[in-house]
N, C-alpha and C positions, 0 to 999 in steps of 0.2 A: 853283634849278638850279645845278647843282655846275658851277665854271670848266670850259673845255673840253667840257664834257660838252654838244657839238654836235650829233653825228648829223643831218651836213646831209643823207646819202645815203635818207642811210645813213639821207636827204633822198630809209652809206651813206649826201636829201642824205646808205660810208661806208659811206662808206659809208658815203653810200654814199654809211654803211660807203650805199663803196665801197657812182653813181649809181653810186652808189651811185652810197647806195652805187651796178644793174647788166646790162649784154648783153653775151653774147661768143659768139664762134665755136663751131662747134661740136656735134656731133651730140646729140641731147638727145631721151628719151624721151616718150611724150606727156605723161603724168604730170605730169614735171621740165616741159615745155614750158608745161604748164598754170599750176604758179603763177609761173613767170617771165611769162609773159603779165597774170596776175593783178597780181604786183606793179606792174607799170609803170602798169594801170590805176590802182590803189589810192592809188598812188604821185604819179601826176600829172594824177587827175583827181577821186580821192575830195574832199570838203570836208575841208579841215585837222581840224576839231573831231572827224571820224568818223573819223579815220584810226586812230586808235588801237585800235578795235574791231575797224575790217577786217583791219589787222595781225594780231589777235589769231585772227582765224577764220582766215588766211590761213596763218598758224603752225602751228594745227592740222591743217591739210588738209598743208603740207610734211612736217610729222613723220608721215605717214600713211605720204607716199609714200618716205621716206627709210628707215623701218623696213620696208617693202617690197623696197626694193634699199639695204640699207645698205654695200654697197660701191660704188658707184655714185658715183664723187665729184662726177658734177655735183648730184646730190642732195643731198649733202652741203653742196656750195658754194652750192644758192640755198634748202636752210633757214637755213642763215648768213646770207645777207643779208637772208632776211625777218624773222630773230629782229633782227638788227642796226636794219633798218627799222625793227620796233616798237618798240625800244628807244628808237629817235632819238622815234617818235611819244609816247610814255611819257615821256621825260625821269627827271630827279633821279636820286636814288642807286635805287630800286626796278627800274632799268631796266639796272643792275650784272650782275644774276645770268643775264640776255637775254643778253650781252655775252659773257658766261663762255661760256655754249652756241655764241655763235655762232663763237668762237674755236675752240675745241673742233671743231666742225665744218671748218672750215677748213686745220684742222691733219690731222683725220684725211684731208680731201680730199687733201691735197699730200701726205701718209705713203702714201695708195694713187696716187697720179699727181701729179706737181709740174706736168706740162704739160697738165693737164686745163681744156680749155674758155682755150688759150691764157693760161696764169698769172692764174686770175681770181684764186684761192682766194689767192694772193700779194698782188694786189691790195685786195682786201677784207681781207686781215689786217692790210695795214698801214692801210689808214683806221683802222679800230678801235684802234692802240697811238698814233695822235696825235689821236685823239677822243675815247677815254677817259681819264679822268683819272690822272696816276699815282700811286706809294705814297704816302701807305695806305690811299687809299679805292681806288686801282684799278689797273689792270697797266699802264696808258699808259706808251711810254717813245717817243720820237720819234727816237732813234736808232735801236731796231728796227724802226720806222715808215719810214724814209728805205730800209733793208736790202731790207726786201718791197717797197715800192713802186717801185722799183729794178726787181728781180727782176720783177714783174711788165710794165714797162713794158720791159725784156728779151724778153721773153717775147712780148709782144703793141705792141710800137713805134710802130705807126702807132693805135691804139685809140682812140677817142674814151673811153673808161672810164680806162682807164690813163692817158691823158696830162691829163687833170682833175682826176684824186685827184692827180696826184703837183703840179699848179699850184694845188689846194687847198693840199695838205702845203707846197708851195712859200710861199705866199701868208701861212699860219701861220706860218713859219719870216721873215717878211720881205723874202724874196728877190723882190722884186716883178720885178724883169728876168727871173727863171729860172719866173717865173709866167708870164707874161705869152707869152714863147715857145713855154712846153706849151700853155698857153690856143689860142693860135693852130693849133697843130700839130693840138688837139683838134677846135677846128671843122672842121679838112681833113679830119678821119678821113671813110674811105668810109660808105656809108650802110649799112643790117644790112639785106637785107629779112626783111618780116615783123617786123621792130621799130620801125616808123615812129614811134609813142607815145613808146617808151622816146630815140630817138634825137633827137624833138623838145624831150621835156621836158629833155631833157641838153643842147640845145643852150640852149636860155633860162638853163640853168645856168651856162655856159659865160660866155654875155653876161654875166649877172649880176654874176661874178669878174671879166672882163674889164673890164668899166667901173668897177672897185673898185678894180684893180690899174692901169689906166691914170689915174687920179686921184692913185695914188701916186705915180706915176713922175712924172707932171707935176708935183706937189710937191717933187722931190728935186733 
């Protein structure tokens, strides 16, 4: 496994890429509804060892519905994070060119709406540049990492997504105080209905980091 090359969400863990890597606001076709609902299944209830499979079927059925409405940016934003997902479940350098795509996707999302589904596509882009590695095996740069993640947590302030990636990002960077704050901010977020799964398994996340980062700070 190449350093950095996390993909807690993304777990998304990042993502999620960007829990992930994700749920957000937001009007959503049935289609798009469908593998977001999948994911968080897959995500937080498949067995570890199979996940990478699901991902991989789950990829197939996003790129279905994405070449269906390929202007569509919530389309767009959650084959992103299912490509981002498998990559996290895949690991090593093979799980690079997953990465590429889910970028790409992201990018187009926010080229046709920046404010789609409350800054997720911002969100999920910046998981991916401090989770992947950067030159020469990969694009990571955690300065443009901090820029999206930023932007996105702008964008959607109160989120439980948004304020976890950016006290992940935090928590990488050290800042265990500026973690620790989002962490908490994250638990408060309201609930999503209809994402009870996706909002559970995020908060176990949430613990997880928090009892990591309050360890630190108890140390310092």
């Amino acid at each position: 496994m190449v350093a950095r090359f996390r993909f807690s969400l993304i777990s998304m863990t990042l993502f999620g890429l960007l829990g992930s890597p994700f749920a957000f606001a937001g009007d959503l076709s049935q289609e798009v509804s469908a593998i977001r609902d999948r994911w968080a299944e897959v995500n937080y209830q498949v067995p570890k060892d199979d996940r990478e499979d699901a991902f991989a079927a789950l990829a197939d059925e996003a790129a279905k519905v994405k070449a269906a409405a390929p202007k569509d940016p919530s389309a767009l934003i959650w084959e992103g994070i299912v490509l981002s997902s498998y990559a996290g479940a895949r690991g090593g350098l093979g799980a690079l060119s997953l990465t590429k795509q889910a970028r790409a996707d992201f990018e187009s999302a926010i080229a046709l709406d920046p404010n789609a589904l409350d800054g997720s596509a911002q969100t999920s882009l910046g998981v991916l540049y401090y989770q992947v590695p950067g030159w020469p095996i990969g694009f990571g740069d955690d300065d443009k990492a901090r820029e999206l993640l930023s932007e996105g947590l702008k964008a959607n302030p109160d989120g439980i997504d948004a304020n976890y990636f950016f006290a992940d990002f935090l928590s990488d960077q050290g800042d265990w105080q500026g973690a620790a704050t989002a962490l908490e901010k994250a638990l408060n977020a309201p609930a999503r209905p209809g994402r009870e799964l996706a909002d559970q398994g995020r908060r176990d996340e949430i613990n997880v980091l928090l009892s990591k980062v309050r360890e630190h700070l108890s140390d310092s």
